[in-house]
C-alpha positions as CSV (number, residue, x, y, z in Angstrom):
1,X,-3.9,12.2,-21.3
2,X,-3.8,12.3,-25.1
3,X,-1.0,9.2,-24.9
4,X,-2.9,7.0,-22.5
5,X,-4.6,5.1,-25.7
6,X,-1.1,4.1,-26.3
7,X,-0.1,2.4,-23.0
8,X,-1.5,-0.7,-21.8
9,X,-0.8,0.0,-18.0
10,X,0.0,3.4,-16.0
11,X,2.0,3.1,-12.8
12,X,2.3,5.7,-9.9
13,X,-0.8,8.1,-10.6
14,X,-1.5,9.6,-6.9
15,X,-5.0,10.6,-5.8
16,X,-3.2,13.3,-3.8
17,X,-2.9,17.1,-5.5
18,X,0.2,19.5,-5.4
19,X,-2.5,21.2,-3.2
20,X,-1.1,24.8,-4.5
21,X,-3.3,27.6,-5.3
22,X,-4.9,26.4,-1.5
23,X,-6.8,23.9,-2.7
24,X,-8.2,22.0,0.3
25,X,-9.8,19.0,-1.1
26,X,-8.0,16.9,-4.1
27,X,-10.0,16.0,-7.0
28,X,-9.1,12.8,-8.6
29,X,-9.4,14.3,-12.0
30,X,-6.5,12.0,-13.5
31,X,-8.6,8.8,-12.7
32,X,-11.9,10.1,-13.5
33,X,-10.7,10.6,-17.0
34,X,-8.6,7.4,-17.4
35,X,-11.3,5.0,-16.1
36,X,-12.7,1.8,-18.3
37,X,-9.7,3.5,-20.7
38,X,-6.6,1.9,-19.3
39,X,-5.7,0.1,-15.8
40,X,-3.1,2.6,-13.3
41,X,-1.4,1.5,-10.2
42,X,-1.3,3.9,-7.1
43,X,1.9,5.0,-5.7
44,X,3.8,1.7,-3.7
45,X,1.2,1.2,-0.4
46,X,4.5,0.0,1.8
47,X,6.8,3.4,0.4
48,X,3.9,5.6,1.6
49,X,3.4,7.0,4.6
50,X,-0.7,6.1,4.7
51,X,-1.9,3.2,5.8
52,X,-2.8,0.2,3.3
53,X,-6.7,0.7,3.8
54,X,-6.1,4.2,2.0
55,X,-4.8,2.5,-0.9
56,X,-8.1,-0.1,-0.8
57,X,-10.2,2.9,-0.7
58,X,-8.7,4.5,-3.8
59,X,-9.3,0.7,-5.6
60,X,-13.2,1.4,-4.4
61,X,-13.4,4.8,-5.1
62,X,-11.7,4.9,-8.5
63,X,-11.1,1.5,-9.6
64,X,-6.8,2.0,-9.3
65,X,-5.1,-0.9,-8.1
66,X,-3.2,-1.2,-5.7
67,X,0.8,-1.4,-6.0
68,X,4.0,-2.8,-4.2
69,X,7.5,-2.8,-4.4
70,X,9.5,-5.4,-3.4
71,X,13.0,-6.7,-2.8
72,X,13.2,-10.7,-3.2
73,X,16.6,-10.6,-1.0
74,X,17.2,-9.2,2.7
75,X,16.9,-5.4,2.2
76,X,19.8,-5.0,4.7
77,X,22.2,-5.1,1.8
78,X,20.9,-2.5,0.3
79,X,21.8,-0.3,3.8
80,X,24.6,1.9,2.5
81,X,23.7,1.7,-1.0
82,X,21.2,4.8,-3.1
83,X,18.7,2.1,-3.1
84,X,18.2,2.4,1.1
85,X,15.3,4.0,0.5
86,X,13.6,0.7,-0.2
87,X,14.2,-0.8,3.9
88,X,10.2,-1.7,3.4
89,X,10.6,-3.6,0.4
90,X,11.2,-7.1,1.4
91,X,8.8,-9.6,0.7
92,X,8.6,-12.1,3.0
93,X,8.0,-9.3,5.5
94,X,5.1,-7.9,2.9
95,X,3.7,-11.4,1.9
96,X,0.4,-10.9,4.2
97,X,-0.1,-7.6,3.7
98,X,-0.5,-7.5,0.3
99,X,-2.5,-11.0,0.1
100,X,-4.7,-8.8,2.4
101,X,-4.7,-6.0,0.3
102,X,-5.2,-7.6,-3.0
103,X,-8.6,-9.8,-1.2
104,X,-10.1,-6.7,-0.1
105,X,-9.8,-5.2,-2.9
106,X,-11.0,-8.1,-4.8
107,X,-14.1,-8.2,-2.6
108,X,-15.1,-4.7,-3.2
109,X,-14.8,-4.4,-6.7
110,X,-16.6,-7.6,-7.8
111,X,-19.3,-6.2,-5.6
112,X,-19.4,-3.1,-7.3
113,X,-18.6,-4.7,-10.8
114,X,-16.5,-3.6,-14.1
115,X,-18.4,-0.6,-15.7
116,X,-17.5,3.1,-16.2
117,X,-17.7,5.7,-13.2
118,X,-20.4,8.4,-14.2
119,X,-20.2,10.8,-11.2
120,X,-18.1,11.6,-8.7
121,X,-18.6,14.3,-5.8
122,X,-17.9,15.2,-2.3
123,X,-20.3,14.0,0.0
124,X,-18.8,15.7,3.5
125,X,-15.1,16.2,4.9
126,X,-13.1,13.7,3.7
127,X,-16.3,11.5,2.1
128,X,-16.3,11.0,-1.0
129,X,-19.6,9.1,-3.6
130,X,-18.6,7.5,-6.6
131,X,-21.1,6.8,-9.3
132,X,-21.1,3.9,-11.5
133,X,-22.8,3.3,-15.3
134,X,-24.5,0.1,-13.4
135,X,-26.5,1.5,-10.5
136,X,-23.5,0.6,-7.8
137,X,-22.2,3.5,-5.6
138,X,-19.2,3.7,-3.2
139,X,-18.7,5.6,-0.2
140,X,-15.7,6.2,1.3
141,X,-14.5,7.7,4.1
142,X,-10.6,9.0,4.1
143,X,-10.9,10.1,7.4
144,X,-9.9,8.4,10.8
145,X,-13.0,9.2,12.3
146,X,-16.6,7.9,11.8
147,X,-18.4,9.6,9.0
148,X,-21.9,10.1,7.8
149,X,-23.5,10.3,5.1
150,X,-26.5,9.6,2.4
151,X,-27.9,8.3,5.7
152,X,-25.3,5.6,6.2
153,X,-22.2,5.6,8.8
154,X,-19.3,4.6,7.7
155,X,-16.0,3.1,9.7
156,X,-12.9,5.3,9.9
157,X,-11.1,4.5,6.5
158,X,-13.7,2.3,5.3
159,X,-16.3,2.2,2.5
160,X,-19.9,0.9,1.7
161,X,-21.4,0.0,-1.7
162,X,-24.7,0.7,-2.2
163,X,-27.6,-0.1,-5.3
């Protein structure tokens, strides 16, 4: 973290832990510290195995944005090659997704507004608060369930900003 004044971007920082020592929740200590210093990507939403609204809940929650990697060309070339890991890559088959991931993310976060994150905590399993210098807060809600909490209900990986 003692370098970060010297980027102007950070790629790949993961919400997820190493979860050793049996830790059962992962705290996004990484972003709480680089927020309002320096913009980070998440990992690439189509490499991943969760699904893209994960990756608009960390924008919400933490203010990361939300990554892709793409291939211009037909990614069957790439078949027998040590780049075949990237058979998700191509973009006309990611164009969509990503203009749908980039709105929603757009949405939120000029709802909730540019300003520094002043608490964080865990609201119940999988629900997480975010606290903003402004007023705003964000649930969200990691789980594939309905949630509740602060007296709201929130959708299975959804959010809701609130102040």
């Amino acid at each position: 973290m003692d370098k970060i004044r010297y980027g102007s971007f950070a790629a790949d920082i993961s919400r997820e832990s190493s979860n050793y020592a049996g830790f059962s929740v992962s705290i996004p200590f990484r972003q709480l510290g680089m927020n309002g210093l320096i913009p980070y990507s998440t990992e690439s939403v189509n490499m991943s195995s969760h699904a893209p609204a994960y990756y608009v809940l960390q924008a919400v929650e933490l203010g990361a944005v939300p990554k892709f990697t793409v291939t211009y060309k037909n990614v069957d070339v790439l078949k027998y090659t040590p780049y075949s890991y990237l058979y998700a890559a191509q973009f006309d088959n990611l164009e969509q997704e990503i203009s749908e991931v980039v709105e929603q993310c757009r949405q939120a976060l000029d709802a909730i507004g540019s300003t520094e994150i002043v608490g964080s905590s865990m609201v119940g399993s999988s629900v997480f608060r975010t606290d903003y210098a402004n007023g705003k807060s964000v649930l969200v809600n990691y789980s594939e369930q309905k949630a509740a909490a602060d007296g709201l209900t929130l959708p299975p990986l959804g959010y809701r900003i609130v102040g």
